[in-house]
C-alpha positions as CSV (number, residue, x, y, z in Angstrom):
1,X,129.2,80.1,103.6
2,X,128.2,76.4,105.1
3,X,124.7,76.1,106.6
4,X,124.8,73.5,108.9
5,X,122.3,70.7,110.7
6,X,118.6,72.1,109.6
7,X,116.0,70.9,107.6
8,X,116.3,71.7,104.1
9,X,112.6,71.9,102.7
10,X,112.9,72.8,98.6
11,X,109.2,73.0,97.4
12,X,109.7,72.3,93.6
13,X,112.0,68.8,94.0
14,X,110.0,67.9,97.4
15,X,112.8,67.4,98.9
16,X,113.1,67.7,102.9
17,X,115.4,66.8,105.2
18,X,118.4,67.3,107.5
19,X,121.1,68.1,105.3
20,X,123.8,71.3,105.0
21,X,124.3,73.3,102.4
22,X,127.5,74.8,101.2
23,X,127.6,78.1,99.0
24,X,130.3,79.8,97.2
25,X,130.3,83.0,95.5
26,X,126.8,83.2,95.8
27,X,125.9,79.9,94.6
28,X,124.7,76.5,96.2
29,X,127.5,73.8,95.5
30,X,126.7,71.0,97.8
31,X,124.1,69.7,99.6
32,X,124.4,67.0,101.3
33,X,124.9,65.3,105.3
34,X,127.8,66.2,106.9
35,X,129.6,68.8,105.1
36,X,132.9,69.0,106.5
37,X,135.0,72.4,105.2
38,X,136.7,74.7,106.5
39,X,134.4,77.9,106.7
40,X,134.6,80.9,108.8
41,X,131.1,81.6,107.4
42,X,129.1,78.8,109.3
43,X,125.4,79.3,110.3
44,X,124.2,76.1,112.6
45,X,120.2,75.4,111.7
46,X,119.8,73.0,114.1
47,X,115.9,73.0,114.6
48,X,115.4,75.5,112.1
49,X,113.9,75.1,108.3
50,X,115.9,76.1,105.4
51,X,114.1,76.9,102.7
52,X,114.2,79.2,99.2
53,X,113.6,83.2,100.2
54,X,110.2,84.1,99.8
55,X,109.2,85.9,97.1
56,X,106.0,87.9,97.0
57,X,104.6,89.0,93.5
58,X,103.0,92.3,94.9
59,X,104.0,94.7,97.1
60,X,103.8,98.5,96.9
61,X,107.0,100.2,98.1
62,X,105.5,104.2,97.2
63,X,108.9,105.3,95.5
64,X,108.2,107.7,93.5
65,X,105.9,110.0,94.7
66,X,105.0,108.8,98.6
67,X,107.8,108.2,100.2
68,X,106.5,109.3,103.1
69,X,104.8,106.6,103.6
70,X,107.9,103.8,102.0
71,X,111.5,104.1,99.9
72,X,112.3,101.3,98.7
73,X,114.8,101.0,100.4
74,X,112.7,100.6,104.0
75,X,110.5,98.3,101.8
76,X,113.5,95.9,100.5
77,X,114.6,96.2,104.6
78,X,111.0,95.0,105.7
79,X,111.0,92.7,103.4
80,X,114.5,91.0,103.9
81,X,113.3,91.1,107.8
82,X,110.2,89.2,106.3
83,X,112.1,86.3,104.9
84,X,111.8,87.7,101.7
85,X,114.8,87.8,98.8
86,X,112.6,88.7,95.8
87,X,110.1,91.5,95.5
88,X,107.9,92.7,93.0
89,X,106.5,96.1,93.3
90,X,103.5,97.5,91.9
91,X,102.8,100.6,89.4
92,X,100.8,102.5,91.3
93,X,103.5,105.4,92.1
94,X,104.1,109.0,91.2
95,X,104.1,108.9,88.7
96,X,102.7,105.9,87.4
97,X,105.5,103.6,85.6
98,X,103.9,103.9,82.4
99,X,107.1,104.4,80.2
100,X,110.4,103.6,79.8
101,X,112.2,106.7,81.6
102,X,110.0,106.0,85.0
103,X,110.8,102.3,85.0
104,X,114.1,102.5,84.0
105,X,114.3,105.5,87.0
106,X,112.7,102.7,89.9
107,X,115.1,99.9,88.2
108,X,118.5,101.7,88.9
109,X,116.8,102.1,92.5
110,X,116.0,98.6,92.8
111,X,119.6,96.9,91.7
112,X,121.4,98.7,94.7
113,X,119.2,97.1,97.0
114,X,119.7,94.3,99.6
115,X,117.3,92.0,97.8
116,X,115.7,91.0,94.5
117,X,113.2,93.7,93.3
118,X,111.3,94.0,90.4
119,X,108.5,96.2,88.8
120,X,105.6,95.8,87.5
121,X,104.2,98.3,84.6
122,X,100.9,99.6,83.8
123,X,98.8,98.4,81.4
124,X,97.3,101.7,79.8
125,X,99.0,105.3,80.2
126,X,97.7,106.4,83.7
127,X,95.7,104.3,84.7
128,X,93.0,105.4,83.1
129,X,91.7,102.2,80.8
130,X,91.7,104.0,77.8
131,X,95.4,103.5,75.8
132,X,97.7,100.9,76.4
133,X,101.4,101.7,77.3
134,X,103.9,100.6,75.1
135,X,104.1,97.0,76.3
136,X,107.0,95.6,74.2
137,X,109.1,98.4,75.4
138,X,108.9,98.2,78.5
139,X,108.9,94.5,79.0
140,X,112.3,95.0,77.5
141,X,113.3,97.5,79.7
142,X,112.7,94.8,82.8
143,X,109.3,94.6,83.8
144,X,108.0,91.8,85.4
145,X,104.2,91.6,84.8
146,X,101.2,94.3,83.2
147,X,99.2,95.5,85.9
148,X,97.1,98.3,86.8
149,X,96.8,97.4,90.3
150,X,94.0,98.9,92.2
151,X,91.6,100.1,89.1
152,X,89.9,97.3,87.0
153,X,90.3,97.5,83.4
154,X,86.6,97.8,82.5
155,X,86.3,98.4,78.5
156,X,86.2,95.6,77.3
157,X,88.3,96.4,73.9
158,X,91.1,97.7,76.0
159,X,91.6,94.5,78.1
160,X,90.9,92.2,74.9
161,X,93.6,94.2,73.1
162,X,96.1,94.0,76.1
163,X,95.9,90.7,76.4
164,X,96.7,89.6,73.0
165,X,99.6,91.9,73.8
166,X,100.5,89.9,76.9
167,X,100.0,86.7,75.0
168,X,101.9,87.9,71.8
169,X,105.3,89.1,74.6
170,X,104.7,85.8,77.3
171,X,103.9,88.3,80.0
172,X,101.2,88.2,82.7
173,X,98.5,90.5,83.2
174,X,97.8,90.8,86.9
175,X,94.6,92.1,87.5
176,X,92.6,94.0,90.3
177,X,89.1,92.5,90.4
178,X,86.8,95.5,91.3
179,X,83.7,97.0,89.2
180,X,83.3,100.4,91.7
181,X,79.7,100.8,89.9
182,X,78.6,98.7,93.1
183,X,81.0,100.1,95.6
184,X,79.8,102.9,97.4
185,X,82.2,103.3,100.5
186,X,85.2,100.7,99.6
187,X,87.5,99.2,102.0
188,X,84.8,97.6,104.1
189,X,82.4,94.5,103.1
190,X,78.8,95.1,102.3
191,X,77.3,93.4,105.0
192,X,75.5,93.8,108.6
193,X,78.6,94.8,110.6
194,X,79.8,97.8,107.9
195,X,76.5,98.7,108.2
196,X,76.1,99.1,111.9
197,X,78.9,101.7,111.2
198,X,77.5,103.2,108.8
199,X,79.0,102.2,105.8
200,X,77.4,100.9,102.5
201,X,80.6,98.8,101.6
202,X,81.5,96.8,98.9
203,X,79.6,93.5,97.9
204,X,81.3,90.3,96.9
205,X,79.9,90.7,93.4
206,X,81.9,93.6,92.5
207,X,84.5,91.4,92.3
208,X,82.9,88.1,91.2
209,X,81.7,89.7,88.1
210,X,85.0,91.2,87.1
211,X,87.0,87.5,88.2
212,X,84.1,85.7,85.8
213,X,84.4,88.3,82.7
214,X,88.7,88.6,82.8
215,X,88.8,84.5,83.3
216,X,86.8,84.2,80.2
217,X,88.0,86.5,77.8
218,X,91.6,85.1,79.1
219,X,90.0,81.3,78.2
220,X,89.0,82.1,75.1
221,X,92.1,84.4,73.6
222,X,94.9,81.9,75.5
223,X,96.3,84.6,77.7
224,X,97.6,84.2,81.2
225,X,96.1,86.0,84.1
226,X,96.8,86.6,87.7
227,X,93.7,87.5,89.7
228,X,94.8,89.7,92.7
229,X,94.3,89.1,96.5
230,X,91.0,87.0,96.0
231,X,88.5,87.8,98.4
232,X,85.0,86.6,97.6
233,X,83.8,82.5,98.0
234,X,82.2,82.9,94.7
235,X,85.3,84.3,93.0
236,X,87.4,81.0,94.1
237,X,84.5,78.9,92.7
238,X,84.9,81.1,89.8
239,X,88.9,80.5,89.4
240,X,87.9,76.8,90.4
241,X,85.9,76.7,87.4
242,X,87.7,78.5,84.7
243,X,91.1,76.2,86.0
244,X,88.9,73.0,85.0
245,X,87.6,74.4,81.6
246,X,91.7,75.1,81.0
247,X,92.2,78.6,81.0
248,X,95.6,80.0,82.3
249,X,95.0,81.8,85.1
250,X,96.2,81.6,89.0
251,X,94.8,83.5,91.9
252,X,97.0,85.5,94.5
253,X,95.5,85.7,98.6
254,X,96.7,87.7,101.2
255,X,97.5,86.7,104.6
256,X,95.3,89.2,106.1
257,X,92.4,87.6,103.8
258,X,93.0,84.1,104.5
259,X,93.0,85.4,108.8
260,X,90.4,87.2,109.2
261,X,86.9,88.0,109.5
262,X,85.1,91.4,108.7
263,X,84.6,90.8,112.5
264,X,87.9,92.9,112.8
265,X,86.9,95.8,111.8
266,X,85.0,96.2,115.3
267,X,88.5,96.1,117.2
268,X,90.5,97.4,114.1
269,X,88.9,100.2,112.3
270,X,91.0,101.5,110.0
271,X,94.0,99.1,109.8
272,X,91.5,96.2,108.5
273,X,90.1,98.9,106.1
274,X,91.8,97.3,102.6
275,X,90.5,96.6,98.6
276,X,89.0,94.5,98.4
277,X,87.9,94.3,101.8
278,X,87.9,91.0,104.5
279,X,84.5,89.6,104.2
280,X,82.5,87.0,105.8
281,X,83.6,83.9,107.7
282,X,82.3,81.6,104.8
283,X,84.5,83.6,102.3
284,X,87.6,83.1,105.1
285,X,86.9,79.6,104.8
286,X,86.2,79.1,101.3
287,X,89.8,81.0,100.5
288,X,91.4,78.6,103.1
289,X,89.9,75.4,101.2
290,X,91.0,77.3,97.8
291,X,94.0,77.3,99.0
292,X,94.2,73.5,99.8
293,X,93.2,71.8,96.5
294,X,95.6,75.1,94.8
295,X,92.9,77.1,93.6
296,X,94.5,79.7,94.8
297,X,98.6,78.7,94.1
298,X,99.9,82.0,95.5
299,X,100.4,83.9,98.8
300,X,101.3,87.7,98.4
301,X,101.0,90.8,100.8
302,X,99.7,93.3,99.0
303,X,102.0,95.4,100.9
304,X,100.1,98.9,101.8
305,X,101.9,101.5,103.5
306,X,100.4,104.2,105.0
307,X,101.2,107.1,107.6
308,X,99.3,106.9,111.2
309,X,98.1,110.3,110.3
310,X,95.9,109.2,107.2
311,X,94.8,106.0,108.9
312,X,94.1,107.6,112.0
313,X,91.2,109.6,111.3
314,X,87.9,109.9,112.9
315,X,85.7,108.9,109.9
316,X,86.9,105.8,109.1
317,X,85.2,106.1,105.9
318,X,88.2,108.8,104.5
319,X,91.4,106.9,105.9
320,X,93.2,104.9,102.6
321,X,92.8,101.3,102.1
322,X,95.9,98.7,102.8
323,X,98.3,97.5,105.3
324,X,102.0,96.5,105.2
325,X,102.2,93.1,105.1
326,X,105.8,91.7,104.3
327,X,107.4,91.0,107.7
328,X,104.1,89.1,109.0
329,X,103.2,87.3,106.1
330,X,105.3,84.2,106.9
331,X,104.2,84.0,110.6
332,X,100.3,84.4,109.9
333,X,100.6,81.2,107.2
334,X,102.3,80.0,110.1
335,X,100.0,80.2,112.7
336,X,96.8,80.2,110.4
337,X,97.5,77.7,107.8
338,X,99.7,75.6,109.1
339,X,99.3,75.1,112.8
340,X,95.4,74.2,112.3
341,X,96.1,71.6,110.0
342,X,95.0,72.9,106.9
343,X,98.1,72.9,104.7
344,X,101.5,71.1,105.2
345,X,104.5,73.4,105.6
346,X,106.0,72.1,102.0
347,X,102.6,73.7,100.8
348,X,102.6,76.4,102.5
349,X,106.0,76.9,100.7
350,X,105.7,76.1,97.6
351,X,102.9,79.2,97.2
352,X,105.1,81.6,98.8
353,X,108.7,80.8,96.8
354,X,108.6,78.6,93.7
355,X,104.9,79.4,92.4
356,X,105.1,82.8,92.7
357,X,108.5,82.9,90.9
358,X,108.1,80.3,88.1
359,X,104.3,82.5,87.3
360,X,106.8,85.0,87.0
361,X,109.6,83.8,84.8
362,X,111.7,85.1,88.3
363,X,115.0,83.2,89.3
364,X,114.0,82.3,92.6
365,X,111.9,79.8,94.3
366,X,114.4,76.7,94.5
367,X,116.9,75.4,96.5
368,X,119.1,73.2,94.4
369,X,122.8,72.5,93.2
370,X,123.8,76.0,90.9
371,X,121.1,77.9,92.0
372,X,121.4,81.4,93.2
373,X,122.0,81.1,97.1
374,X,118.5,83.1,97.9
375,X,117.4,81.7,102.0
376,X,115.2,82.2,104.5
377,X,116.1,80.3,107.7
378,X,113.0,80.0,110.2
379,X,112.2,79.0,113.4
380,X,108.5,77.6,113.0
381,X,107.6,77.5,116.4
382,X,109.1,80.6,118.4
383,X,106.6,82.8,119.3
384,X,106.6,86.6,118.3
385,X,104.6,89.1,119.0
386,X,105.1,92.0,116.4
387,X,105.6,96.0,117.5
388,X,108.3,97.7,115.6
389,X,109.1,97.5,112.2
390,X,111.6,97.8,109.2
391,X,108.9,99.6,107.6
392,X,108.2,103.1,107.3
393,X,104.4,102.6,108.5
394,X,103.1,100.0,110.7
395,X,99.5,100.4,109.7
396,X,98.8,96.5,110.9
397,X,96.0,94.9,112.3
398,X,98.8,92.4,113.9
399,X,100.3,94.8,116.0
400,X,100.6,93.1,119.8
401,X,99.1,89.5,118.0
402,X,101.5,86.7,119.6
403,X,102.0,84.7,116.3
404,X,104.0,81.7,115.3
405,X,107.0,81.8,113.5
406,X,110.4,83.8,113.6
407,X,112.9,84.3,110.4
408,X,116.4,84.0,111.9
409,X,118.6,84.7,108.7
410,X,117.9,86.3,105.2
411,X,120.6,85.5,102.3
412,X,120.5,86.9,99.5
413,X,123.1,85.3,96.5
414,X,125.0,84.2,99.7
415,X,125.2,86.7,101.9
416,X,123.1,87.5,105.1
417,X,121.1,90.6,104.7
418,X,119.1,90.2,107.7
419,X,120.1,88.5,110.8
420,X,117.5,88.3,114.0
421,X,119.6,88.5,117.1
422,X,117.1,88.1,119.4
């Protein structure tokens, strides 16, 4: 394959400019001005960026258990139609990939897929807090990261003794920052507009207290966290802080949290019901300028699919949390980060290919000579206004939302697995 004419933007070298890149057998061999080869593969990128496939660190694709709701198969196709090429999807299934014989069940789904996808694995058997899985094993059977995404680990010997584990095997715990002894109705922010609703909501210090707790136990025992989808200004602080005093720990936003407002929920309802929930404008902002001086070094999804008949439901109090996120993600960083001014597209990059893979230990992220040939070509500037997807849901807040940016090709170790024809 020969891409030809666009601008080549790799995030970890810096390097950017108009240049074409030639693959073979999956791998980038050249790139350089001017490639001249005879190629019946050829993809002209004039006035289009090249730049590594995205890779997003948490998504939940429902298989097993829900599929209802995603496969992952429709998830690895929503996410390829994203600009994404590596995936990694979250524990929370039926049942919960706690043991070997479940994750090695989801792996064998996940190699026969169009892209990269990984899982995650619990922390402690069922969720529950109280025992931890068998970390060594599993890590060795392929996961990715320890997480037990969506319940906070609240005993304090459990999460002390799971992350000397973590340390001990190089692995990441990744950790959902919620204490529901303050949450009363979750999925909404505790503030004047939840309450004119009549919901209770949850206040930003259910999560502020669990972000200040996990960043210093991880400070003082030297293990590396990964705070999920940060939502609260005094939780970035809190990161902020805990980065300068040198522990090892990065944050993870969501699109949806750095565009919008709990103001959304007037015109929304349900699909801007999510954990933890959008909050003020202050918080918006504060997550925005987080994400400027790299408080907050990644952008994920939090992909959340669910059917219109649980999110359509009268009392809005009883419909599940989430939205799908993966095939908007680029264009809202787009059109919310970048077209504003407040980070450069290299930036905007950099948090949603080669951090997210090198916090990992993934083999993505780069676009370099003998790298894996893993793409996304974008137009940055086309228009679209979102209304059907690859997804099985399309719980979205952004349904009929002109927004700013269009993926054109997805390759995947060099070969197109999503091509936009309009």
């Amino acid at each position: 394959m020969l891409i030809k004419n666009g601008r080549v933007i790799d995030p970890k070298s810096g390097f950017n400019e108009i240049s074409d890149i030639y693959i073979e057998n999956g791998i980038i061999k050249e790139i350089s001005k001017n490639i001249n080869l005879e190629d019946e593969n050829v993809i002209d990128a004039k006035g289009l960026i090249v730049s590594p496939g995205l890779v997003d660190i948490h998504v939940h694709f429902r298989e097993p258990g829900q599929t209802h709701k995603e496969t992952i198969e429709t998830g690895s196709n929503a996410a390829a139609a994203g600009g994404f090429t590596s995936v990694v999807a979250m524990a929370n299934t039926k049942p919960i990939i706690d043991n070997v014989e479940t994750l090695n069940y989801v792996n064998e789904i996940m190699k026969k897929q169009k892209i990269k996808v990984y899982s995650a694995a619990a922390v402690t058997k069922g969720f529950k807090g109280k025992d931890l899985t068998d970390m060594p094993s599993l890590k060795k059977a392929g996961a990715v990261v320890f997480t037990d995404d969506g319940i906070p680990i609240k005993d304090y010997e459990i999460m002390i003794e799971a992350m000397k584990e973590a340390k001990k095997l190089g692995m990441t715990i990744s950790l959902h920052e919620e204490d529901n002894y303050f949450i009363k109705n979750p999925g909404y922010n505790k503030g004047q507009i939840a309450k004119s609703l009549g919901i209770d909501g949850a206040p930003n210090v259910s999560e502020d207290l669990m972000v200040a707790r996990d960043g210093l136990l991880a400070l003082d025992l030297g293990a590396k966290i990964d705070i999920q989808h940060i939502s609260s200004k005094n939780s970035v602080e809190i990161v902020r802080s805990l980065k300068k005093l040198g522990a090892n720990i990065f944050a993870e936003v969501t699109p949806h949290h750095f565009s919008l407002n709990e103001e959304a929920i007037l015109e929304k309802k349900t699909l801007a019901k999510m954990n933890p929930p959008i909050r003020s404008e202050k918080d918006r902002l504060s997550i925005i300028e987080g994400l400027k001086d790299d408080t907050i070094e990644v952008i994920a999804t939090d992909h959340a699919p669910h059917t219109f008949e649980e999110k359509n439901v009268e009392d809005i109090r009883k419909a599940p949390s989430g939205i799908i996120g993966l095939e908007t993600s680029l264009s809202l960083a787009i059109t919310n980060l970048l077209r504003p001014g407040y980070l450069s597209l290299e930036k905007i990059l950099e948090k949603m290919t080669y951090n997210p893979a090198r916090f990992l230990n993934l083999d993505a992220g780069q676009i370099r000579i003998g790298a894996n040939a893993d793409i996304v070509i974008f137009d940055k500037d086309e228009l679209v206004t979102y209304t059907d997807f690859k997804s099985k849901s399309s719980n979205s807040p952004f349904i009929n939302k002109p927004l700013f940016g269009s993926v054109k090709y997805t390759i995947v170790d060099g070969k197109v697995v999503y091509r936009n024809e309009v």
